[in-house]
N, C-alpha and C positions, 0 to 999 in steps of 0.2 A: 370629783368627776360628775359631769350630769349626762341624764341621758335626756336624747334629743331624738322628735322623732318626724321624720321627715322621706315617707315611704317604706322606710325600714329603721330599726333603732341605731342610737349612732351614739358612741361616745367620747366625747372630748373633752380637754381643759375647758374654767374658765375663764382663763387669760389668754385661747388660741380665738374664743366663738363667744360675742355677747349675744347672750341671750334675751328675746322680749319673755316677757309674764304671761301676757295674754295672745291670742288668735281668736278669730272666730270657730265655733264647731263647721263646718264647713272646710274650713284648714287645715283637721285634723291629719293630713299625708304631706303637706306641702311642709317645703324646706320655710324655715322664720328665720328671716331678714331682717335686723333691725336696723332702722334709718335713722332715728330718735327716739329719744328717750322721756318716757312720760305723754303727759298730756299739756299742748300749748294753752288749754280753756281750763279744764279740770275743776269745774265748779258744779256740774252737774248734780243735783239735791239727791239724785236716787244712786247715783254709782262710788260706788269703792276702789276704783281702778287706782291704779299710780298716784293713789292720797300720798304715800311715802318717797317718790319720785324724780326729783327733780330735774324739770323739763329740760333735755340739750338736746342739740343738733350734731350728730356725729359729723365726722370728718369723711370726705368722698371716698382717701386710702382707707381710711379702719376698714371702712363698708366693703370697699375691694379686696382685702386681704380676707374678712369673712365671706366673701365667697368664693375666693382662691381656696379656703378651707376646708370649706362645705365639699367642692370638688374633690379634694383631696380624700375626703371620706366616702363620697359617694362615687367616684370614677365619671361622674359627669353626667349620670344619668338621673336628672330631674326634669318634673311634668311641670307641677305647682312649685309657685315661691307666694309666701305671703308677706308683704314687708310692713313690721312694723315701726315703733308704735300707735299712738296715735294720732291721728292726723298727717300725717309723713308731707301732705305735698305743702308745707307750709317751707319747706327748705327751696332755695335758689333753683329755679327751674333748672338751670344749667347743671348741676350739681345734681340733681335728679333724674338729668338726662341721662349724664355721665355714668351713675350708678346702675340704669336698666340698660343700656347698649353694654357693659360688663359681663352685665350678668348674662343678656341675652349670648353675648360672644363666648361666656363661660360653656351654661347650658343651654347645646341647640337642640335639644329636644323639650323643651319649656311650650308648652301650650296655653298658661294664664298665668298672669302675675298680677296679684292683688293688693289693696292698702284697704285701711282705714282711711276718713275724710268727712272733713265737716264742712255742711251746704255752705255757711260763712264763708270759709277758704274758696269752695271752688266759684260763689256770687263774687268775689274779688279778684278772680282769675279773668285775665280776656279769653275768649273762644280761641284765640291764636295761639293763646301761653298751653290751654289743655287740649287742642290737639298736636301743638309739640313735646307733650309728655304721652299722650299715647302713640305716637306714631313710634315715640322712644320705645311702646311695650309692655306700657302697664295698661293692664284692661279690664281689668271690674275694681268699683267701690264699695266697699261698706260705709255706710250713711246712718245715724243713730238719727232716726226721725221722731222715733218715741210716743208725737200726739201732734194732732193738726189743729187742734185746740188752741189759743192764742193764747189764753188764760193760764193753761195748764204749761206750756212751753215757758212761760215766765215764772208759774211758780217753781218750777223744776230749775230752771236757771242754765234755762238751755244756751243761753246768749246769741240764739235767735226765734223768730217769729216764723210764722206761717211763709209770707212773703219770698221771707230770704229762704227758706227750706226748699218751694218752690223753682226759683230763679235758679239757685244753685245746682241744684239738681236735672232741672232741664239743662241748663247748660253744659252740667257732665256728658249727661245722653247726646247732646247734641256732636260731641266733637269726640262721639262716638266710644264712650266708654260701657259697660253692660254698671247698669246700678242697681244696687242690691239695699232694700229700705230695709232698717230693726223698727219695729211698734213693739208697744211695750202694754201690755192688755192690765190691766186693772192701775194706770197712772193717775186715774182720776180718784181712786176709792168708788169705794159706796156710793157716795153723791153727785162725782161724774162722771159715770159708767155713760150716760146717755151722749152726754155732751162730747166725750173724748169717742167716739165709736164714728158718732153723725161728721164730727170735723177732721177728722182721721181718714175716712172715706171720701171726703170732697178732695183732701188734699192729694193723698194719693192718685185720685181720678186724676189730677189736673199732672200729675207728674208723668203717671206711667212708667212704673220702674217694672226693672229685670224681673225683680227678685221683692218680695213682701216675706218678711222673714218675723214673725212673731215670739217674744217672750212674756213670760210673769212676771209684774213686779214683786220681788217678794223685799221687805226691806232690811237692808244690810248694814249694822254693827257700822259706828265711825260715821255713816250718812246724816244729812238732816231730817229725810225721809224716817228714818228709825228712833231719829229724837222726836216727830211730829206723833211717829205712832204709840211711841209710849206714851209721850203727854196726854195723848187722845185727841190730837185736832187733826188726828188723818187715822179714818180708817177704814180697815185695808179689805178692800172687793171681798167677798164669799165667792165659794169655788161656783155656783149657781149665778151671781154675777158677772163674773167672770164667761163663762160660755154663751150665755145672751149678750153680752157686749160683744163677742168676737160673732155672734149670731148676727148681730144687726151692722158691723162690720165688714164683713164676708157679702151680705145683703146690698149695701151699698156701692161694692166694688164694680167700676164697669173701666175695669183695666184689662190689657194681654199681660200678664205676670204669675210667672210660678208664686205659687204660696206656698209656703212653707214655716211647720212646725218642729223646726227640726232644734229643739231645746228640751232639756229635761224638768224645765219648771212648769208648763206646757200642763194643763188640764187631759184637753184631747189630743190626738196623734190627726193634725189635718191639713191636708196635703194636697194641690190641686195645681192645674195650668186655667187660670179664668183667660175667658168667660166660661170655657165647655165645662168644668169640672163643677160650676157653681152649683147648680141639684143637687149632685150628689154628696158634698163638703156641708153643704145647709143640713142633708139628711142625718150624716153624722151627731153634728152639734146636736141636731133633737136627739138624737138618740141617746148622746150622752146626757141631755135632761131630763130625759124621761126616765133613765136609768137612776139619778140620783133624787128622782121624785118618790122613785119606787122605792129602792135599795139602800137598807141601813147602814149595809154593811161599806157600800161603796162611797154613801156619802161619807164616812169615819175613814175611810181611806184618803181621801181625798182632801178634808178637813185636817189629816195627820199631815201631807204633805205638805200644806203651808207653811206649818213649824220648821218640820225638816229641811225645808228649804233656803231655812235663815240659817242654817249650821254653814 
């Protein structure tokens, strides 16, 4: 039996409901959908996702019969769905249409339904193919932007560039989906704390997304990122790094987009709707430097969670 949580706990077989691994935090109420399995790219240097995985494309019935189920559990009463896994719109538009007009017909009381998505996928999309998937009903992306760095994108092994991150992503916005960017704050190390902060911010300006959603790199067992750090040709931000880069990040920002620090790898707790909120989000950041200029105790806390965070 697994329990599954999706407004309320729920539990079922797993031969009635397949389950994804991951959601975003942000998803933590919504029902999980899964459309596919694994990752279509899954080369990414810094992530451990679906290494074990192997990527398919479920069938439009399985996907229906799991949400005939999900109903069945919940009586019908869902806000949030988040479908995964990752990348979901890589499957037959039609096929994807098919699966949101279900589910929308399942639950009408549904007010967002989300994916994962990569800029790649949606730069190969016509404007016509992605507003006939939202009109279907899906309406925010998650986006792993990571670094606007060009440099840094290729060594990570994003399997794309600035360009395409760009294109892709306006074009989401444009056929009117809400998009939601991940950066990934000490990508660079030590060394290009400057570089990934400065082309992170150009990029983001030029996008304009929903949603700036920031995490820690911390590095993760199985990655190449955690082979580079033990070898020693990658190393990894100090927590004081780390909050001047999201310092001169933040600084650079001249988007309309909630920010959001809503991860537990996360230095500081920093939160804001820019432009208005920029003062006061910059004020924070010093503050949490000046705290760790002063305070020994706080830097050894802070220093302890790096480790812990690779558990």
């Amino acid at each position: 039996m697994f329990n599954f949580r999706f407004g309320r706990r729920l539990a079922v077989t797993e031969e009635s409901y397949d389950f994804p691994p991951f959601r975003p935090p942000s998803e933590v109420d919504s029902l999980l959908l899964r459309v596919t399995r694994g990752c279509p790219w899954n080369r990414c240097a810094f992530c451990p996702m679906y290494k074990q995985v192997k990527f398919e494309k479920r069938s439009v019935q399985a996907v229906k019969r799991d949400i005939d189920t999900a109903k069945a559990y919940t009586g019908g009463n869902v806000e949030t769905v988040f479908i995964a896994d990752s990348d979901s719109l890589v499957i037959k538009t039609e096929e994807m249409c098919q699966i949101l007009e279900h589910l929308h017909c399942t639950f009408s009381s549904l007010n967002r339904v989300t994916s994962y998505a990569r800029a790649l996928t949606l730069k190969r999309k016509s404007p016509e193919t992605l507003r006939k998937i939202r009109s279907a009903g899906l309406t925010r992306l998650h986006i792993g932007l990571e670094t606007g760095s060009a440099r840094l994108l290729d060594r990570m092994r994003k399997g794309a560039g600035p360009d395409t991150m760009i294109r892709g992503c306006t074009r989401a916005r444009e056929a009117g989906f809400e998009v939601s960017l991940y950066v990934l704050l000490g990508i660079g190390g030590e060394s290009a704390s400057q570089e990934h902060a400065l082309e992170t911010a150009r990029v983001l300006n030029e996008i304009d997304p929903d949603f700036v959603r920031v995490r820690t790199l911390t590095p993760q067992p199985g990655t190449p990122v955690f082979q580079w750090w033990s070898e020693g040709s990658f190393q990894m931000a100090a927590p004081e790094t780390i909050l001047k880069e999201e310092r001169r990040l933040v600084e650079g920002l001249s988007v309309t987009s909630h920010y959001l620090s809503d991860h537990v790898s996360n230095y500081a707790v920093i939160n804001g709707s820019l432009p208005a909120d920029k003062t006061k989000m910059l004020a924070l950041i010093d503050t949490a430097l000046e705290k760790l200029a002063k305070d020994a105790a706080f830097r050894a806390e802070l220093e302890g969670m790096r480790y812990l965070r690779r558990l």
